[in-house]
C-alpha positions in Angstrom: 70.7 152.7 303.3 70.1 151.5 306.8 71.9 151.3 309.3 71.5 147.3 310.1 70.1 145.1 306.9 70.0 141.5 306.2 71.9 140.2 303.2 71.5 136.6 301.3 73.9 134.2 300.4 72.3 131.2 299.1 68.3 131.8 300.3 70.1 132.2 304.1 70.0 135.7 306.0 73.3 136.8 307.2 72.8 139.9 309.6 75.0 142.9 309.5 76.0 146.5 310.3 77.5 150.0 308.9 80.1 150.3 312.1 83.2 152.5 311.7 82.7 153.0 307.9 82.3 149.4 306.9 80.5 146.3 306.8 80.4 144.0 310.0 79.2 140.8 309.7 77.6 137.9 311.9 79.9 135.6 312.8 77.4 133.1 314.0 75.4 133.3 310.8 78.5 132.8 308.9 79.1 129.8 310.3 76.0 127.9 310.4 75.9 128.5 306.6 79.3 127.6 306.0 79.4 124.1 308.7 75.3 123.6 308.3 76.0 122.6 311.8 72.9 122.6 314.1 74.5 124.4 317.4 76.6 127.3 315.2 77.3 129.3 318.6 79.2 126.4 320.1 81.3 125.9 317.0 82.8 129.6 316.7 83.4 128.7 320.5 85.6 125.6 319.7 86.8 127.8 317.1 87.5 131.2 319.7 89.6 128.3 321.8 91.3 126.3 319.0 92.4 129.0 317.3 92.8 132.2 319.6 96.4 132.1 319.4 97.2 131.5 316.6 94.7 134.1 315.1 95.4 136.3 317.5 91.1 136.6 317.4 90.9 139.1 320.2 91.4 141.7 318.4 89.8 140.8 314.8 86.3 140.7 316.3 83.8 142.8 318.6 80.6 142.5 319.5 77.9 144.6 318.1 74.1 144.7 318.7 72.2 142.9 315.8 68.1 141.8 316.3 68.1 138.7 317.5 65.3 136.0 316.5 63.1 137.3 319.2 63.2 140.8 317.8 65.6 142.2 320.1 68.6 144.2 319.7 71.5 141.7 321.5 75.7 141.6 321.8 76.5 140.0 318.7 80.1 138.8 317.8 80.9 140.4 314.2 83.9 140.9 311.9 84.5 143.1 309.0 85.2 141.8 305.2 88.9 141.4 305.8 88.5 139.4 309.1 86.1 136.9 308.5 88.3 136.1 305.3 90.9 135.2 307.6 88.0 133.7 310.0 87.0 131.7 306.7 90.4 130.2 306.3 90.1 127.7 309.9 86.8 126.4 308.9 86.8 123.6 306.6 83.8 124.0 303.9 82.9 123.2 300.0 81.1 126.5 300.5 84.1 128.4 301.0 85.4 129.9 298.3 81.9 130.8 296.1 81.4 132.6 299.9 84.4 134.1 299.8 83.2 136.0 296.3 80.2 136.4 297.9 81.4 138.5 300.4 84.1 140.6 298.8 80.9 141.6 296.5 78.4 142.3 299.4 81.4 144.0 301.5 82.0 146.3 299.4 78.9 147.6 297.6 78.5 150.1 300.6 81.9 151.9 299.6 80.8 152.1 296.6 77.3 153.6 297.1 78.9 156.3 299.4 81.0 157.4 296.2 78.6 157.0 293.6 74.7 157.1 295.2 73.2 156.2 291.6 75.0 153.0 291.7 72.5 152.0 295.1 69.8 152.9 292.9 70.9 150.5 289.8 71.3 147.6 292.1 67.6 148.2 293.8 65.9 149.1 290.4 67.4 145.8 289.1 66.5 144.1 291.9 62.6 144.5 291.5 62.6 144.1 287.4 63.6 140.4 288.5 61.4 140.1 291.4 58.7 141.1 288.3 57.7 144.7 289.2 56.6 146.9 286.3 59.0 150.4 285.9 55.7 152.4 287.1 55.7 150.6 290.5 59.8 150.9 290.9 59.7 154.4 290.3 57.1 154.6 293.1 59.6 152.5 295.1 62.6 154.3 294.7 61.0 157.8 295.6 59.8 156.4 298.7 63.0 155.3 300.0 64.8 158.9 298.7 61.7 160.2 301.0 62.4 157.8 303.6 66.1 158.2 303.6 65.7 162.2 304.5 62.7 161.6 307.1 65.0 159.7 308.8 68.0 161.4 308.7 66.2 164.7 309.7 65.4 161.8 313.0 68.6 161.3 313.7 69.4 164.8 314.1 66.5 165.3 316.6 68.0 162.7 319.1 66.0 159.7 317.5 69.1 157.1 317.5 67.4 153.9 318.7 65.5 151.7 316.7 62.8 151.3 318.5 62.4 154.7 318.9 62.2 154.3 314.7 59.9 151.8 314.8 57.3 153.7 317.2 57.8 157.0 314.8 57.0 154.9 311.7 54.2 152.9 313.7 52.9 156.6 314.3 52.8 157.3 310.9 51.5 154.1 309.0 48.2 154.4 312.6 47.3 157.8 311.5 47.4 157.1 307.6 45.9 153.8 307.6 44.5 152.9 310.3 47.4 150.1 311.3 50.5 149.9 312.7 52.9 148.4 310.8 52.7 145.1 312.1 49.0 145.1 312.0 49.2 146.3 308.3 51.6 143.1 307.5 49.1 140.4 309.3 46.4 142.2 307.3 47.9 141.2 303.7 49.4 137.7 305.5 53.1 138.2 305.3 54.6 136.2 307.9 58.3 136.2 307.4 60.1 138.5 309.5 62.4 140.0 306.8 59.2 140.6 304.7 59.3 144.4 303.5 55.5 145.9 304.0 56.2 148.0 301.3 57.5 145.8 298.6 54.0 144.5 299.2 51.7 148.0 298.9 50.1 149.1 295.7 50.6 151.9 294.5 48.1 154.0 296.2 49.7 152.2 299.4 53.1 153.5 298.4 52.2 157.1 297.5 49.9 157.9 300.4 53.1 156.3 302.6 55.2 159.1 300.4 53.0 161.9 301.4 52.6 160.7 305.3 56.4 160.7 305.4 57.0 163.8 303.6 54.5 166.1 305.3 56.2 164.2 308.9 59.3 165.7 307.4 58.4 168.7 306.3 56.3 169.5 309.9 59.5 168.0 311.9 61.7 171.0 310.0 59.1 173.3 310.4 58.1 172.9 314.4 61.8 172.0 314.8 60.8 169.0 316.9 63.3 167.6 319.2 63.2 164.2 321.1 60.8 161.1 320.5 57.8 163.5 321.9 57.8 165.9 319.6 58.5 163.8 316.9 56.0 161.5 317.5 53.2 164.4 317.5 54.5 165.6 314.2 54.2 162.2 313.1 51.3 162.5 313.7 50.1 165.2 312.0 52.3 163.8 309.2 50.0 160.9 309.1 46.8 162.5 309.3 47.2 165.2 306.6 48.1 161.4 304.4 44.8 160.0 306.2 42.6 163.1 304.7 44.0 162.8 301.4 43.1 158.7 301.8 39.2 159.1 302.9 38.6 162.3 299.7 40.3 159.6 297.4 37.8 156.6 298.5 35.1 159.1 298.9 35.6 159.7 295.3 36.6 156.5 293.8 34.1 154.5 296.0 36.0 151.9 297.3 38.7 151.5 299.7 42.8 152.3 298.6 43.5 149.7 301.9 44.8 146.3 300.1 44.5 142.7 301.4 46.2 141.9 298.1 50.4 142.0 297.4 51.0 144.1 294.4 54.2 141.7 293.8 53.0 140.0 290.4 53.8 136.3 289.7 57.2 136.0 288.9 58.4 134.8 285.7 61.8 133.9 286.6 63.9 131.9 289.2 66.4 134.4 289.2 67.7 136.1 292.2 70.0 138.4 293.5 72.7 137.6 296.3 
């Protein structure tokens, strides 16, 4: 699980982070959904002085860093579950109660996870078979984010905290194997929403060879014990070039390139989503 993520209620992103062992939620993004008012910032303002005494807000809320719409990690003012129901409660909406379910769900699927890690996997795996993905390509998918998921805690105990620091390791990674940073790799098959996943996108020859980059990265960053966003980056690296080899004897063989303009994502039969 990561540590910030986007969540949807209603085809709307609400922004969030794991802070002190739960959830903490956008205010801001809370409110535009629940008001639909144009200038949400300066409502939770009317709100902060309408209502600071007699919800004694100064201590129900803090501000935590979230990515911003221009990418960058800013002050945000957040709440947990139990606070923004009380939040909730001052702002007049029809929205407000199926929201209210809504988040009493999303709040605490995290807790949940943390007991019982298989129950993460159910709710991902069920995700995709709506999206349309065939078993063989979940599978794929769920491996990579197991591999994922220890490559990056093995980061995080190597002084890699920041997440740009994250980005530039993965960037590392996805350059050496492919030829294209991440960013680069999304223009090239024309996803252009920000909260587009690259690799809900990758076929499977994508996803595997992204597997073995990641896991020889991990498996090099145990080894030379690497330390710091230097040495990780060089056995990033090398992670990504043992994947890159593996690549060019695969096309060498196959005659024809495993790099794909096309989305694996089939069409979808259903209108069915998840919130």
């Amino acid at each position: 699980m990561e540590k910030n993520k986007l969540v949807v209620f209603q085809d709307k992103n609400i922004r969030r982070i794991w802070y002190n062992n739960e959830w903490y939620f956008s205010i801001i993004d809370i409110i535009e959904i629940l008001t639909e008012s144009p200038t949400p910032r300066q409502y939770w303002g009317k709100i902060k002085n309408r209502e600071f005494k007699k919800l004694e807000l100064s201590p129900i809320w803090v501000q935590l860093k979230l990515e911003a719409s221009d990418r960058k990690q800013r002050l945000t003012d957040c709440a947990n579950t139990k606070n923004m129901f009380r939040l909730i409660q001052s702002i007049p909406s029809k929205k407000a109660e199926p929201f209210k379910q809504w988040l009493a769900q999303v709040g605490y699927e995290r807790i949940e996870e943390i007991e019982d890690p298989e129950l993460g996997q159910n709710r991902i795996k069920k995700y995709y078979e709506l999206k349309g993905y065939p078993k063989s390509w979940i599978d794929k998918r769920l491996r990579g984010i197991a591999i994922r998921q220890e490559l990056t805690g093995e980061w995080k105990n190597r002084d890699i905290e920041a997440e740009k620091e994250f980005a530039i390791l993965t960037n590392e990674i996805s350059k050496a194997t492919f030829g294209k940073t991440i960013g680069e790799y999304k223009e090239f098959k024309k996803l252009k929403r920000k909260n587009q996943n690259l690799r809900d996108h990758m076929t499977d020859w994508e996803l595997i060879l992204t597997m073995f980059g990641e896991k020889a990265t991990t498996d090099i960053t145990i080894e030379d014990d690497s330390q710091g966003l230097k040495e990780c980056k060089d056995s990033a690296n090398k992670g990504g070039n043992i994947a890159k080899r593996a690549r060019k004897d695969l096309e060498k063989n196959i005659g024809r390139s495993v790099i794909s303009k096309n989305n694996f994502l089939p069409k979808r039969k259903s209108n069915k989503k998840l919130s």
